[in-house]
C-alpha positions, 0 to 999 in steps of 0.5 A: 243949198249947194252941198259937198258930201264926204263920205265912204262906206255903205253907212254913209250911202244912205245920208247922200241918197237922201240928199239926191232924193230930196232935190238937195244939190249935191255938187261933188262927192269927196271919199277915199281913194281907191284901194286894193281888195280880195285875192286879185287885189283889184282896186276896190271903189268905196260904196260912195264912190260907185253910188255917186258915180250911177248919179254923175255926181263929180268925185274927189279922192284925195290923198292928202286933205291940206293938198293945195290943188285939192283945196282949190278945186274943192273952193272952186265948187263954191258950196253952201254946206259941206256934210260928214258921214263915216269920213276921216277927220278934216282939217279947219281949212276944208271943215271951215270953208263953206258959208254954212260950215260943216255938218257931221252925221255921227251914230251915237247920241253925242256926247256919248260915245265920241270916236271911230266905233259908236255902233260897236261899243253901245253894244258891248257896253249893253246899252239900251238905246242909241241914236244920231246926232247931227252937229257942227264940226269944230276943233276937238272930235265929235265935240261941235254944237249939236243941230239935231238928235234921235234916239233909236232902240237897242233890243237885247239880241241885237247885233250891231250889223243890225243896229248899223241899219237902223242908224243909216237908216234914222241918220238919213233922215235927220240929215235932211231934217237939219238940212231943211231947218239950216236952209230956212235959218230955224237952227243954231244948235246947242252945245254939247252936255258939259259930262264930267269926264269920268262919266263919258263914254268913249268909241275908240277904233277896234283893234284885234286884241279887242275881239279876243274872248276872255272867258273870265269875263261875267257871260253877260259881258262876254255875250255883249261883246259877240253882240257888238263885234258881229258881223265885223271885225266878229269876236273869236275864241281858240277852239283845238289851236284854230281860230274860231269866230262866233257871229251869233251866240245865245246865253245861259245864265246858272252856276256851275263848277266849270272852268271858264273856257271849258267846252261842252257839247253833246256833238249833234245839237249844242257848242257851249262854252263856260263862263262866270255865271252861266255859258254862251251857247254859240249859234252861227260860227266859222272855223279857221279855214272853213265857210261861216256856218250854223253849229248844227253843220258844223258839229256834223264835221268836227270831232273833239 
């Protein structure tokens, strides 16, 4: 089974060392270009890259997918089966070129949760489980025959960086699984669950606005949305005109007569902020201007 693998963040890392680690031959890496990062803004190159480079593994980083001498040079690598992790959308000619197709490693449990952001939004939406699904790439997103899944846990305080783990870690191993069953031909794949529309839920990418706390919001809901934002792109709130960032918080659930928003702190052990139905007690935050920090340190410094 010759394999191209695309793919870029650390996500993805472990779907592709997997394959090294199994013997699979992986006959060239495609991720994205390098890209300009920190306060140098040296050339950053994406966690696929540098794994595939330790391996001698040939690297592509087009541009542009439909460039005519990518093309050819991808035809020229003669694959059985090209697989997606954590990459950007392919057109027909790339996804449709190998004798196998294409196989797509997506972190939800398909068809649910469709889109950029299926870790972060399982959060937020305080589901209790999640999973990965592996399945053939086709024209709509995310909508191809489902070749394998498996569900994974979502405990009541987790993050969704801890969440992101454990689905690199289970998507590692169905990869292979699928891998395996499409080599000795014991997998065709099933369609996707035909879902009325209203009752599918959606993983569109996140934008800043999304991270932006309202404190209206019940603290059930406001204590899932930290969940799902850390450690990245992180929730945040204004506290004295600056912008503060909580990572981890705790809730409270009781009802009281504060304004939501409002903040409440002994000024030594607790930051706590109001909310419908209790408060969020928050644990692990940073500051505009200042290093990420617990709120013990942080009190220590701050006077309201």
């Amino acid at each position: 089974m010759r394999i191209i693998f695309m793919g870029t963040p650390e996500f993805a890392v472990a779907s592709l060392d997997a394959l090294v680690r199994h013997g699979y031959d992986v006959a060239a890496v495609i991720t994205a270009p390098d890209k300009p990062a920190g306060r140098g803004l040296q050339l950053q190159q994406s966690a696929v890259k540098q794994y595939a480079v330790s391996k001698n593994i040939p690297v592509l980083q087009p541009e542009k997918l439909k460039n005519p001498a990518f093309l050819e040079e991808l035809r020229s690598y003669n694959a059985d089966l090209q697989v997606v992790v954590a990459f950007r959308m392919l057109p027909e000619m790339v996804w449709n070129m190998p004798r196998f197709g294409t196989v797509n490693v997506h972190a939800s449990l398909l068809p649910q949760y469709r889109g950029a952001a299926p870790i972060n939004w399982a959060v937020i939406n305080g589901e209790k489980e999640s999973g990965v699904t592996t399945f053939r790439l086709q024209h709509e997103i995310d909508t191809g025959n489902i070749l394998y899944a498996s569900k994974v846990p979502i405990r009541d305080d987790e993050t969704a960086g801890e969440l992101y783990d454990a689905l690199m870690k289970e998507g590692a191993k169905v990869l292979i699984q699928t891998v395996s069953a499409l080599e000795k031909g014991d997998i065709t794949g099933t369609v996707q669950n035909n879902i009325p529309p209203e009752e599918l839920k959606h993983a569109p990418k996140i934008f800043k606005e999304d991270c932006r706390i309202d404190w209206e919001m019940p603290v059930e809901r406001i204590y899932n949305l930290i969940r799902g934002l850390s450690p990245y792109p992180t929730a945040f709130t204004v506290l004295q005109d600056k912008t503060l960032k909580i990572f981890k918080a705790e809730k409270e659930l009781s009802q009281h007569s504060h304004a939501p928003g409002s903040v409440h702190s002994d000024q030594k052990t607790y930051l706590k902020f109001a909310a419908p139905g209790g408060y969020i007690h928050v644990t692990d935050i940073q500051l505009e201007g200042k290093k990420r920090m617990g709120v013990v340190e942080f009190l220590r410094g701050f006077r309201f």
